[in-house]
C-alpha positions as CSV (number, residue, x, y, z in Angstrom):
1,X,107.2,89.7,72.7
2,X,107.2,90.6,76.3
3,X,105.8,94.4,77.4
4,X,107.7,96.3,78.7
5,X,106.4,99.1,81.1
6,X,107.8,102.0,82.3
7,X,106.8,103.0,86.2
8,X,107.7,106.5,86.9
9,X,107.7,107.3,91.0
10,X,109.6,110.8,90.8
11,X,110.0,111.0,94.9
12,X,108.8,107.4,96.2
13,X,111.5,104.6,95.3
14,X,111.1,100.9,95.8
15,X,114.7,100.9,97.4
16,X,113.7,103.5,99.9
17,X,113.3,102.8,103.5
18,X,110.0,103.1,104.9
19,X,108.5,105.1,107.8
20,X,110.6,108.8,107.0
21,X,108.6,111.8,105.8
22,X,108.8,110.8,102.6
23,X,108.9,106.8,102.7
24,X,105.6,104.9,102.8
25,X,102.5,103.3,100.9
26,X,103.6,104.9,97.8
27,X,106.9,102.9,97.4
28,X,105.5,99.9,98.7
29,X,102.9,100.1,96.2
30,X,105.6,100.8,93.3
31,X,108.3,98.1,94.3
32,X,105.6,95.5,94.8
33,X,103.5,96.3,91.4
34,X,107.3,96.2,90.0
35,X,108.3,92.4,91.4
36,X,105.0,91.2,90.7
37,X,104.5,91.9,87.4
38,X,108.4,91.0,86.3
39,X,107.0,87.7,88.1
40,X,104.1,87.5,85.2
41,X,106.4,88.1,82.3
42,X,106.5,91.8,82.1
43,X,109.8,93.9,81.8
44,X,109.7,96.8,84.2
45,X,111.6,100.1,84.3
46,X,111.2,102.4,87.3
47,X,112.5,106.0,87.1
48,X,112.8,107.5,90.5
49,X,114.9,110.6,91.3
50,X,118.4,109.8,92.1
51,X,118.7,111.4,95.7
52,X,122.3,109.7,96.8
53,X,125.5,110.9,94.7
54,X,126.2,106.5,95.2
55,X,123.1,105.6,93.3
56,X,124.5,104.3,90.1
57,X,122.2,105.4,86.6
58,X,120.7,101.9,86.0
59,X,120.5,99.0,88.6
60,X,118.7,95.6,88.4
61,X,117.0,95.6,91.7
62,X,115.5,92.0,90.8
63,X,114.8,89.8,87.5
64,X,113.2,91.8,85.1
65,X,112.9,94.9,87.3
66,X,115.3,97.7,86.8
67,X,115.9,101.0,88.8
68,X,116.3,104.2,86.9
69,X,117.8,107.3,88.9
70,X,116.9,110.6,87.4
71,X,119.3,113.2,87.7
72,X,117.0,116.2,88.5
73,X,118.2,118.8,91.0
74,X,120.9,118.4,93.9
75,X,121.3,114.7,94.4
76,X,120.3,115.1,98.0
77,X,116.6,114.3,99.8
78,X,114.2,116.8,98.9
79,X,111.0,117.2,100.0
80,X,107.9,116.3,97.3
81,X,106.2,119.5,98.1
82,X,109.3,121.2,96.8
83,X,110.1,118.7,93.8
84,X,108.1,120.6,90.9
85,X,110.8,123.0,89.8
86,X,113.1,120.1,88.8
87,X,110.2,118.3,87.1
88,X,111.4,119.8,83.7
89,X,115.0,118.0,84.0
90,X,113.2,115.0,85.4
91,X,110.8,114.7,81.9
92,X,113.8,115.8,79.8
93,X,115.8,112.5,81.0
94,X,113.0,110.1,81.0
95,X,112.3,111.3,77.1
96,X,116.0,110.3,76.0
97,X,115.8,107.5,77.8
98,X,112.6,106.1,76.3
99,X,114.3,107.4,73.4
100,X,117.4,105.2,73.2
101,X,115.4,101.7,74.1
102,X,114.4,99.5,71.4
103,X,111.7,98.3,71.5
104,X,110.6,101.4,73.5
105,X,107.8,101.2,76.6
106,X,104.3,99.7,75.4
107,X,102.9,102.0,78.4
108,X,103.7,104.3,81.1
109,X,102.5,104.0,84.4
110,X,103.0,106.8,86.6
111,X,102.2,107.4,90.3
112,X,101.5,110.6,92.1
113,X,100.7,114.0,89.8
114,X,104.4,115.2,89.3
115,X,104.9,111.4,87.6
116,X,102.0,112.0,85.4
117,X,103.5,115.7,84.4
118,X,106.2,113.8,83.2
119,X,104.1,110.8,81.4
120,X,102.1,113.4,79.9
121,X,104.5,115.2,78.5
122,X,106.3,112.4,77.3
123,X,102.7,111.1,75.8
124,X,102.6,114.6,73.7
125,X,105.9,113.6,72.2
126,X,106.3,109.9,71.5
127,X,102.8,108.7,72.0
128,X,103.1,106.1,74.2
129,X,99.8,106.0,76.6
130,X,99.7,106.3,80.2
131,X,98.1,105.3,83.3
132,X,98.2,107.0,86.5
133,X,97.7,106.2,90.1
134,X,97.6,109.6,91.9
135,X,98.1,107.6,95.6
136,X,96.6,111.7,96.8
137,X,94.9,114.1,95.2
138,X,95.4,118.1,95.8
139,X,92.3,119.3,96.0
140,X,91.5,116.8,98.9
141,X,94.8,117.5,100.9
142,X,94.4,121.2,100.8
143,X,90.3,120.8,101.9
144,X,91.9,118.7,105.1
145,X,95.1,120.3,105.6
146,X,94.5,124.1,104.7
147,X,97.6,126.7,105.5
148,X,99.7,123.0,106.8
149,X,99.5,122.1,102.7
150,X,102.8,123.4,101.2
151,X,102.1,121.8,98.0
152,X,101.9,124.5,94.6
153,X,98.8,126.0,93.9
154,X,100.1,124.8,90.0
155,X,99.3,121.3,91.3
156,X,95.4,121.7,90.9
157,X,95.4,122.7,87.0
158,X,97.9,120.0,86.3
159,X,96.2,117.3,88.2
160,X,92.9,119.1,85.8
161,X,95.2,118.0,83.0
162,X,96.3,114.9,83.9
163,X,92.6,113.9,84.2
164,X,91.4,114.7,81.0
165,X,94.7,113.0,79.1
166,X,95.6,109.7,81.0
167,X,94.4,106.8,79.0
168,X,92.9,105.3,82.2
169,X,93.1,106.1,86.3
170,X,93.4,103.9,88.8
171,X,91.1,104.8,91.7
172,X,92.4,103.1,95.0
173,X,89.0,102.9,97.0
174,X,85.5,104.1,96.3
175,X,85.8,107.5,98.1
176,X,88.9,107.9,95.6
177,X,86.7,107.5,92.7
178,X,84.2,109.6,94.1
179,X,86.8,112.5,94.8
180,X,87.8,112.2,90.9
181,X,83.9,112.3,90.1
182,X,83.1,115.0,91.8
183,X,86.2,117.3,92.5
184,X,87.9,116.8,88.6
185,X,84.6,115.6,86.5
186,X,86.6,112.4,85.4
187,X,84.9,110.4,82.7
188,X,83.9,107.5,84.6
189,X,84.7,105.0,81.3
190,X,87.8,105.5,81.9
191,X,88.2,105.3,85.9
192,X,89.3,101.5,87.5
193,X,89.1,100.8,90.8
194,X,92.1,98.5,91.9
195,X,93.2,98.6,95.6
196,X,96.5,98.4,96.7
197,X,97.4,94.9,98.5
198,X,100.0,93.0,100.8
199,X,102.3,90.2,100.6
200,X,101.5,86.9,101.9
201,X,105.4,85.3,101.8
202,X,105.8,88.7,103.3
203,X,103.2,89.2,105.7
204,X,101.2,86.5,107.8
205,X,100.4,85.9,111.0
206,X,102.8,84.8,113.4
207,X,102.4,83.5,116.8
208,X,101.6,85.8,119.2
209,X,103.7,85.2,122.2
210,X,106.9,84.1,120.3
211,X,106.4,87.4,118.3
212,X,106.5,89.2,121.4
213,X,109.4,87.1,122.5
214,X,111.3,88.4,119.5
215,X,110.4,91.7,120.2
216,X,111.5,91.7,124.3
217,X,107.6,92.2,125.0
218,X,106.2,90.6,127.8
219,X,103.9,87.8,126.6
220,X,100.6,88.9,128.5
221,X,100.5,92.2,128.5
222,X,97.6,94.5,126.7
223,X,99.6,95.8,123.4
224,X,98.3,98.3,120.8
225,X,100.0,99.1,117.7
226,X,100.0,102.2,115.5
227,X,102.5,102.2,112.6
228,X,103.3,104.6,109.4
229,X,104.9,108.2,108.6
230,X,105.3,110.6,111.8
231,X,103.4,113.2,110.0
232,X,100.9,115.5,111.6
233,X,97.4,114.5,109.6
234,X,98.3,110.6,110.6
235,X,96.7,111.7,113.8
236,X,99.0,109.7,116.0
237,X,98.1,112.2,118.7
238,X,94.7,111.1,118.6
239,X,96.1,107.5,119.6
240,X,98.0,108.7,122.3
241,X,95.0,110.5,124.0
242,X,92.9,107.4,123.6
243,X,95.8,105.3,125.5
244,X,95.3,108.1,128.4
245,X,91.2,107.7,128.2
246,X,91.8,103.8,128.4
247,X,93.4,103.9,131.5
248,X,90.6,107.1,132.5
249,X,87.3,106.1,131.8
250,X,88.1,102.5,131.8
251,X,90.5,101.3,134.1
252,X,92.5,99.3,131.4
253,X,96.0,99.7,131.3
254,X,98.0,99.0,128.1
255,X,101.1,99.3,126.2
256,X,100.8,101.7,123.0
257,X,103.9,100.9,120.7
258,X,104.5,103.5,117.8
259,X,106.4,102.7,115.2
260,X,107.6,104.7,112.3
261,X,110.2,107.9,112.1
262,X,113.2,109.6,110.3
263,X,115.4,107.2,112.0
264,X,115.7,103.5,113.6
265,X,116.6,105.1,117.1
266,X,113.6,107.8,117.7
267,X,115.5,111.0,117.9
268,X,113.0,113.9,118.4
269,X,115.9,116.9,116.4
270,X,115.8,114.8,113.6
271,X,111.7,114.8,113.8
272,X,109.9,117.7,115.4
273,X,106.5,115.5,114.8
274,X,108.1,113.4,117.1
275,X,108.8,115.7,119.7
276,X,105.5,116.9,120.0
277,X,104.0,113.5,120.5
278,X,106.6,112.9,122.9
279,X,105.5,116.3,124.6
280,X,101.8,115.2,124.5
281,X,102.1,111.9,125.9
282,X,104.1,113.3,128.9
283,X,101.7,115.7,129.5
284,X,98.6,112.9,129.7
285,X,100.5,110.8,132.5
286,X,101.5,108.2,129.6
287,X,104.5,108.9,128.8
288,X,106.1,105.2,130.5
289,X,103.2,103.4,128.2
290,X,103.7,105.0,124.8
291,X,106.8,103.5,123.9
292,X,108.5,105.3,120.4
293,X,109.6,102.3,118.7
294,X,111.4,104.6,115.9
295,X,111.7,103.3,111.8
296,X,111.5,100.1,111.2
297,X,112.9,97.8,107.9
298,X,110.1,95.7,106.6
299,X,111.2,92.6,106.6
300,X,110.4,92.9,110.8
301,X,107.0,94.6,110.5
302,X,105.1,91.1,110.7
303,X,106.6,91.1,114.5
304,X,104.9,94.2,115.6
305,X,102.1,93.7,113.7
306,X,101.3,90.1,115.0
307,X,102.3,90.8,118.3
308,X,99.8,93.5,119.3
309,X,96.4,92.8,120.0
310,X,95.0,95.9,117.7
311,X,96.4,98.1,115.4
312,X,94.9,101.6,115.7
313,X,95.7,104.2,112.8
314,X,93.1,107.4,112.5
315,X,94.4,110.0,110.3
316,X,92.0,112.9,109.8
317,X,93.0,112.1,105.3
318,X,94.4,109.2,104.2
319,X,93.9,108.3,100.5
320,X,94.2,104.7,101.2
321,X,96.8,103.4,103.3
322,X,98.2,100.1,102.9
323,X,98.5,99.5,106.8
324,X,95.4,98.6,107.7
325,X,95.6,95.9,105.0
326,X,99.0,94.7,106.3
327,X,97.7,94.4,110.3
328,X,95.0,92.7,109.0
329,X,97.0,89.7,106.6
330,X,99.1,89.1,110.1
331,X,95.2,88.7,111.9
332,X,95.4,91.8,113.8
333,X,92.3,93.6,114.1
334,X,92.0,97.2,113.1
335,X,90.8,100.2,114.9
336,X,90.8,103.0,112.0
337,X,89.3,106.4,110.9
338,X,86.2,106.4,109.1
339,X,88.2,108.3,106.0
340,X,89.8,107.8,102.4
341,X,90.9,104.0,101.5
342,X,90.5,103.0,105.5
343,X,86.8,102.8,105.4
344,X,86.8,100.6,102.1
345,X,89.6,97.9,103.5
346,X,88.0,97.9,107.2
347,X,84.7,96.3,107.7
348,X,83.0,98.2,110.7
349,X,81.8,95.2,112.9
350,X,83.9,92.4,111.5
351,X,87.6,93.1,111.1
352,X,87.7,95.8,113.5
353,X,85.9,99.3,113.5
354,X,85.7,102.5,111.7
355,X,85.9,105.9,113.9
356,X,85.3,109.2,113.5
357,X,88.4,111.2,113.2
358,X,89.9,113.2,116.5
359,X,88.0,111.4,118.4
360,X,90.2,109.9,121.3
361,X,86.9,108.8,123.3
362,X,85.7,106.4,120.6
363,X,89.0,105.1,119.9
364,X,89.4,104.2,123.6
365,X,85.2,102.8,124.0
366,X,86.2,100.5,121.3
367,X,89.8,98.9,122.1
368,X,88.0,98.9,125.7
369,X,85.0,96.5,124.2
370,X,87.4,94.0,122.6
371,X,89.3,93.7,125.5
372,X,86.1,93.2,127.3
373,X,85.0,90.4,124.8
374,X,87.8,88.2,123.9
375,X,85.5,86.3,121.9
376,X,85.0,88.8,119.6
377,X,88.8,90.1,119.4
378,X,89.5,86.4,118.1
379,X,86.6,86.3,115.6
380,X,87.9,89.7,114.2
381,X,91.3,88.2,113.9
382,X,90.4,85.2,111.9
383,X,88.1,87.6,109.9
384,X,90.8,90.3,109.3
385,X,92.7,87.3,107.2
386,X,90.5,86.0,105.7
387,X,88.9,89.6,104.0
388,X,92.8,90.7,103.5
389,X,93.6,86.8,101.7
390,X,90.5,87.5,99.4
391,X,90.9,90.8,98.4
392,X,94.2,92.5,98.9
393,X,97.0,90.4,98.1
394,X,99.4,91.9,95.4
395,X,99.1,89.1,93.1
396,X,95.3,89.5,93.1
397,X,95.8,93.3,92.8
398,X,98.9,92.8,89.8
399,X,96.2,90.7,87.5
400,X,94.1,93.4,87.6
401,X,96.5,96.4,86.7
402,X,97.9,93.9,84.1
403,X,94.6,93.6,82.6
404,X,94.0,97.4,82.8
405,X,97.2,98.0,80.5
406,X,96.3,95.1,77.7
407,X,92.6,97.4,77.0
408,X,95.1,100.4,76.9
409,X,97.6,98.8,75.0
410,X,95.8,96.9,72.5
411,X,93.2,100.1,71.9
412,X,96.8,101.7,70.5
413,X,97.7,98.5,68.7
414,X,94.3,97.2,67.6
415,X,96.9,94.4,66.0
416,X,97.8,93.0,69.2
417,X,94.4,92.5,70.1
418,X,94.2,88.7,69.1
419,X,97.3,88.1,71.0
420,X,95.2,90.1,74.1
421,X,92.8,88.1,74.5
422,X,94.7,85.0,74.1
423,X,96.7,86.1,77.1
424,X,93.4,86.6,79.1
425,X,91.9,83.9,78.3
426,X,95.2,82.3,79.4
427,X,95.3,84.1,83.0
428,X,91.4,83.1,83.3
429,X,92.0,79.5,83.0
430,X,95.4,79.5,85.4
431,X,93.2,81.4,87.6
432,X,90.5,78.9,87.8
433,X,93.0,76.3,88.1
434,X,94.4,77.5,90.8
435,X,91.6,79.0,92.4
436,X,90.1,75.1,92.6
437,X,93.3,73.9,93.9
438,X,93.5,76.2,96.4
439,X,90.1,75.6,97.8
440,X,91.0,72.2,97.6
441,X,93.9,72.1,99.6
442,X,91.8,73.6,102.8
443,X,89.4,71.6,102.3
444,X,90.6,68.0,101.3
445,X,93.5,67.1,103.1
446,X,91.8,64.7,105.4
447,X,89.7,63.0,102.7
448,X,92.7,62.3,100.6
449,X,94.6,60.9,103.4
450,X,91.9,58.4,104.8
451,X,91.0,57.4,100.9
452,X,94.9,56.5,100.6
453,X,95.0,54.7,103.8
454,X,91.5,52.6,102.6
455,X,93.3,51.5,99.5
456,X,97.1,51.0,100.7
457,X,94.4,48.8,103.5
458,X,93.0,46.5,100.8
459,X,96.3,46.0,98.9
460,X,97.7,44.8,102.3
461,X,94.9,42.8,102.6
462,X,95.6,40.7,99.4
463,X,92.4,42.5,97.3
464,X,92.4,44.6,94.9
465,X,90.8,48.1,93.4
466,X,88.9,48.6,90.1
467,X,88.5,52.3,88.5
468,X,86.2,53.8,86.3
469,X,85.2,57.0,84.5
470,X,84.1,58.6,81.5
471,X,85.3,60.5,78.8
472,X,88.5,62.4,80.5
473,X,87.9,60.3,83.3
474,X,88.6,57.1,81.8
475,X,91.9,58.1,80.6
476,X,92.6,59.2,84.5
477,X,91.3,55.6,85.5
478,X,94.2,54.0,83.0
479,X,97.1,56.4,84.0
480,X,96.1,55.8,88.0
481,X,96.0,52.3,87.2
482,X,99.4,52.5,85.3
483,X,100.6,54.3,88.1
484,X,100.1,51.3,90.5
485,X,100.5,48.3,88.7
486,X,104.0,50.0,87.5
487,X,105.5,52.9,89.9
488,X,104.4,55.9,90.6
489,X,108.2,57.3,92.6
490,X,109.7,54.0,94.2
491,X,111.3,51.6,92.2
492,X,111.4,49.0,94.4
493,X,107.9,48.1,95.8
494,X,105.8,45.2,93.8
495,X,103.3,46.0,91.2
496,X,99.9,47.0,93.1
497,X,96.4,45.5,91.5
498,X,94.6,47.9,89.9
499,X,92.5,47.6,87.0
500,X,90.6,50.4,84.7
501,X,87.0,49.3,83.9
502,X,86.9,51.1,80.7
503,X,90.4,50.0,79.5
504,X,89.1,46.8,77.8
505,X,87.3,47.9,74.7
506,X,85.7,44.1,73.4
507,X,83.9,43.6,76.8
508,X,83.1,47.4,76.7
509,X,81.3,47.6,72.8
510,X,80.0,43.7,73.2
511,X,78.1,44.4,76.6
512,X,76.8,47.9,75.1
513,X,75.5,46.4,71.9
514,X,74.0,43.7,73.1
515,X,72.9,44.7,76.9
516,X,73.5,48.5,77.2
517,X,76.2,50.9,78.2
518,X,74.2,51.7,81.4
519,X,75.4,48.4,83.4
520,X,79.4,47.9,81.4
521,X,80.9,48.9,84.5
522,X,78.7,46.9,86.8
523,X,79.3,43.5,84.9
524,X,82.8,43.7,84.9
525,X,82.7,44.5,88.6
526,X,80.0,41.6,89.0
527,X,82.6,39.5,87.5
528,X,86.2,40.8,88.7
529,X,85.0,42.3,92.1
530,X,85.0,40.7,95.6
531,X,84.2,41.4,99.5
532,X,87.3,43.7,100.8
533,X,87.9,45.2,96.8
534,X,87.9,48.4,96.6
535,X,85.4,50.1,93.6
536,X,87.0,53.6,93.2
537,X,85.0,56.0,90.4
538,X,86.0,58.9,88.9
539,X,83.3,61.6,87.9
540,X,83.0,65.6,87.7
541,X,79.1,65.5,88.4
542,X,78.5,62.0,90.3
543,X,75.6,61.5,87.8
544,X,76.8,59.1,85.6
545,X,74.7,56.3,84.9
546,X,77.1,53.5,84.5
547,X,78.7,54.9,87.3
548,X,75.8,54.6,89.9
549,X,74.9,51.3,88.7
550,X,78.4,49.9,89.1
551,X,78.3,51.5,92.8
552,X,75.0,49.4,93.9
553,X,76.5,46.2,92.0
554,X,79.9,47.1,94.5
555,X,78.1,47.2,97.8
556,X,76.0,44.4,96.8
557,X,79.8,42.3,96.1
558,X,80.8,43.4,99.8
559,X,83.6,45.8,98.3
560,X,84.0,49.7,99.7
561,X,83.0,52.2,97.1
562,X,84.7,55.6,96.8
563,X,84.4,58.3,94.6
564,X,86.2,61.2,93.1
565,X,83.9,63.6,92.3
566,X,82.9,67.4,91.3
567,X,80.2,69.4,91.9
568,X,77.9,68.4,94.5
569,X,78.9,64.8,94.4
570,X,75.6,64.2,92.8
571,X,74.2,60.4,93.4
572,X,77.6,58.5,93.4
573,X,78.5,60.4,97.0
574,X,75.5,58.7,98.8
575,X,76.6,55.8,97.7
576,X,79.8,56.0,98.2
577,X,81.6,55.1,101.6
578,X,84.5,57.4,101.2
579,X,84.3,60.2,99.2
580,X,86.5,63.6,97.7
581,X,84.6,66.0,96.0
582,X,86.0,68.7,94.0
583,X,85.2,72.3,95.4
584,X,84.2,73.5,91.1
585,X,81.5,73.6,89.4
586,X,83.3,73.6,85.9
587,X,84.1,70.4,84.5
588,X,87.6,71.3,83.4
589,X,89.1,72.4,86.7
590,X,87.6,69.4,88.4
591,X,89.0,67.1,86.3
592,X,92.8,68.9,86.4
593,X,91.9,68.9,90.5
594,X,91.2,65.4,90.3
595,X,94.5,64.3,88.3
596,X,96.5,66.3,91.7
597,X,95.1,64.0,93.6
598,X,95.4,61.0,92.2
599,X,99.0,61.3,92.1
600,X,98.9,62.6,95.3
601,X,97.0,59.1,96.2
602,X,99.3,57.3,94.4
603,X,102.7,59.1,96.5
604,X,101.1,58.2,100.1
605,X,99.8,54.5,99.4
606,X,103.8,54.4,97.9
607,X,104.8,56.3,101.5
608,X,102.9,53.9,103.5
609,X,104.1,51.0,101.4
610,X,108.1,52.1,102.0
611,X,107.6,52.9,106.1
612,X,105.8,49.3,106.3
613,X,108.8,48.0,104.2
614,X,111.3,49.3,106.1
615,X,109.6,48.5,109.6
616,X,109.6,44.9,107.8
617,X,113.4,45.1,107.2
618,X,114.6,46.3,110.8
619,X,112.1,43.2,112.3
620,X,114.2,41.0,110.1
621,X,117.6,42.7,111.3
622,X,116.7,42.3,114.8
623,X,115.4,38.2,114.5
624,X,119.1,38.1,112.9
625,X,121.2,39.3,115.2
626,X,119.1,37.6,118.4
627,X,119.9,34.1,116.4
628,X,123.7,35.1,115.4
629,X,125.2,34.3,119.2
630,X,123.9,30.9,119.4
631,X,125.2,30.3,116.0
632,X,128.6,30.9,117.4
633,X,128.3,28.9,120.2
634,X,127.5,26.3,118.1
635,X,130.8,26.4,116.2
């Protein structure tokens, strides 16, 4: 039976567009936990506040993900900080919702403290646990923000409750967890850090100049990026005053773009933040440099964000923010406040650097010192993707959630404990799997292709290859062989020779009984193999006797060795003139590695085979019609 989850995101909807007051991390975070775990076989409801009179009830956004829209209050925008009276209605819905589905929600997810009211509540009643993500918590906004905070006071005793009755929280960075430590005394069993992430089909890194061609930016001039809500404690006024010290203290001259805004064309009455930036830039002599870019959809963020040479964002609170994270997945290094989730996702000295906050002089010393060593700028980049690849993407951060709700669910249905850890141990193998073929991919690509041009050589060449291996292995060594000497894709070519070493039992037991097992594959290449054969062996550790013996008998026949190996290659590799080791250590993902390429050996020596073919056949075409004239004559 599939789970089905229920996320509740009472004023942050996946279908909302991002950058308005309300719009940002939180309902990227909800739509993409949404798609992503619908993508690993979960069903997922998400109950958002209907705030259009044309939102229908019930919508499938995507497969297995549906939208729910609340009726609570005037179907109209309403700011969160004034969302708590209709709260009530909002829990009241959700409750006959869960009601009516059968089978009802194996868990409730909520996200930001007025969601968790409602999971609460609706725990109280029907028992079905919860897990929250509270994106911002009150007590730290009101320390930062002060009078600024319009948020209820109620919020800190519910937040009090929620933390003593969610099954589990998700913490989104270290100084999160630390805030719940030491600000609610959460139990710290039941606290799990998981970060939020980015999308790789979504975000990577583009080109630079034909991103800034798309854009209408000129290709070589100095461009810095700040992105997200046009709020006050984003500190996007900070930003601006460094883009005047730039220009001040160090004669560099550059483009600040600022994206983000209650609308697509930046209109300063429908956003009074934006006014006053407006007002501040003019004042500091940059107001032709600090262009006001307005909201943006996502699906052209990767533009702005690969186009600029650094993304700066320093807000003086930021509980994580998923921007940083998204500059860096498109290789844009980040210049960010030393705050909240920012100082966990940027490393200080090798995808950018961390700042204090307010500080417009160190923002500008450090955009001035990359600039100064380009060098370095393009080492951050390469860094930036590579710490945001292995870390933050969503499916990485989905696996983990996922495995946060199976302890929660199967500690309420200790029966479905069995079926738990058949699931994990499931997603552990898939992800070491995967994990090796991944590594693989980067890494092998030339060795396959100059191991599949060595053997379509010796085919071409009239010899012909013997295979090998060991346990798994020697069934791999039959099914390559089957592969060649029948077809692999093309019909049409001849049968290639290729014969498995361990495929003939009689010659395998009689040399073993009566010799020993340790030279059965170097007999039979003693006897079958000759200069310009090809010995190819198959082994996850390189270490196997028989193996290394038939190597030294190979070289010794004039025939190239090459080996398909795990590990460290182990003695077969120096031995070997051509080699593809497995990046594992574990036997079993080597040996699902090494069947990938093997076909994939067998689909480019079949390539090669068809584009000599078919060079063959226009040759023949071309002798043809040269001859067919004084053929005619003839007549």
């Amino acid at each position: 039976m599939r789970r089905r989850i229920a996320l509740i995101s009472e004023h942050a909807s996946p279908f909302a567009i991002l950058g308005g007051a309300d719009g940002g991390g939180q309902n990227v975070y909800v739509g993409q936990l949404a798609k992503n775990l619908a993508a690993i076989g979960y069903e997922v409801d998400v109950f958002t506040r209907k705030d259009n009179p044309l939102l229908p009830e019930v919508a499938d956004w995507m497969p297995g993900v549906r939208l729910i829209h609340v009726p609570a209050g005037p179907t109209t925008p309403i700011r969160k900080e004034e969302l708590l009276p209709y709260m009530e209605s909002f829990t009241a819905y959700v409750l006959q919702f869960c009601r009516n589905q059968y089978p009802t929600y194996d868990l409730i997810h909520a996200n930001f403290w007025m969601s968790g009211l409602v999971a609460a509540d609706i725990k109280r009643i029907l028992g079905i646990p919860f897990v929250i993500t509270f994106h911002a918590l009150g007590r730290v906004r009101r320390f930062y923000q002060g009078m600024a905070d319009d948020f209820p006071d109620d919020r800190f005793a519910i937040e009090d409750r929620l933390v003593a009755e969610a099954d589990r929280i998700i913490a989104e960075c270290p100084q999160d967890q630390l805030d719940l430590l030491g600000l609610y005394r959460a139990d710290p069993g039941r606290i799990t850090l998981i970060p939020c992430g980015f999308d790789p089909t979504e975000l990577s890194p583009l080109s630079k100049p034909l991103a800034r061609v798309a854009l209408g930016l000129a290709p070589e001039e100095r461009l810095i990026l700040q992105l997200g809500r046009m709020v006050p404690r984003k500190g996007v006024d900070t930003v601006i005053r460094a883009l005047a010290d730039l220009q001040l203290s160090y004669d560099i001259s550059a483009r600040l773009m600022i994206v983000g805004g209650e609308s697509e064309q930046p209109d300063p009455q429908i956003c009074p933040e934006l006014a006053r930036l407006q007002a501040i830039a003019t004042e500091l002599g940059v107001g032709d440099r600090a262009a006001f870019v307005g909201r943006r959809g996502r699906e052209v963020l990767k533009y702005y964000y690969s186009a600029a040479d650094v993304f700066v964002t320093t807000p003086w609170y930021e509980p994580f923010g998923i921007t940083p994270i998204e500059a860096m997945a498109c290789g844009t290094p980040v210049i960010g406040s030393n705050v909240g989730g920012i100082k966990f996702t940027v490393r200080n000295g090798e995808t950018g650097y961390l700042v204090p906050p307010n500080d417009p002089q160190a923002i500008a010393d450090r955009i001035a010192h990359l600039y100064q060593h380009p060098s370095l700028l393009q080492r951050f980049q390469q860094q930036a993707i590579q710490r945001a690849n292995e870390l933050f993407t969503w499916q990485k951060v989905t696996h983990a959630v996922a495995s946060l709700y199976e302890q929660v669910i199967t500690s309420y249905h200790p029966e479905r404990h069995q079926v738990a850890n058949a699931f994990s141990l499931l997603d552990r193998g898939f992800d070491r799997t995967l994990a090796a073929l991944q590594r693989s991919r980067h890494r092998l690509r030339s060795a396959i292709v100059s191991v599949a041009e060595a053997l379509y050589t010796c085919f071409q060449q009239g010899g012909k290859v013997l295979v090998g291996g060991n346990g798994g292995s020697a069934a791999d060594a039959q099914h390559f062989a089957a592969e060649l000497v029948g077809r692999f894709q093309c019909a049409d070519r001849p049968g290639l020779p290729v014969l498995a070493l361990n495929a003939d039992t009689a010659i395998l037991t009689a040399w073993s009984n009566d010799v020993g097992y340790d030279k059965a594959f170097a007999r039979q290449v003693e006897a079958y193999g000759r200069p310009g054969d090809v010995l190819l062996g198959l082994s996850t550790s390189g270490r196997s006797r028989n193996l290394i013996q038939a190597f030294h008998t190979a070289r010794r026949q004039g025939m190239q060795c090459i080996g398909i190996l795990g590990g460290d290659g182990g003695e077969v590799r120096s031995l070997a003139d051509l080699a593809i080791v497995i990046p594992a250590v574990d036997p079993q993902p080597i040996q699902e590695v090494q069947i990938v390429v093997l076909h994939l050996l067998c689909e480019l020596v079949e390539a090669q085979w068809m584009a000599q073919a078919r060079s063959d056949w226009e040759e023949e075409d071309l002798q043809e019609t040269a001859v067919l004239p004084d053929s005619l004559f003839v007549a």
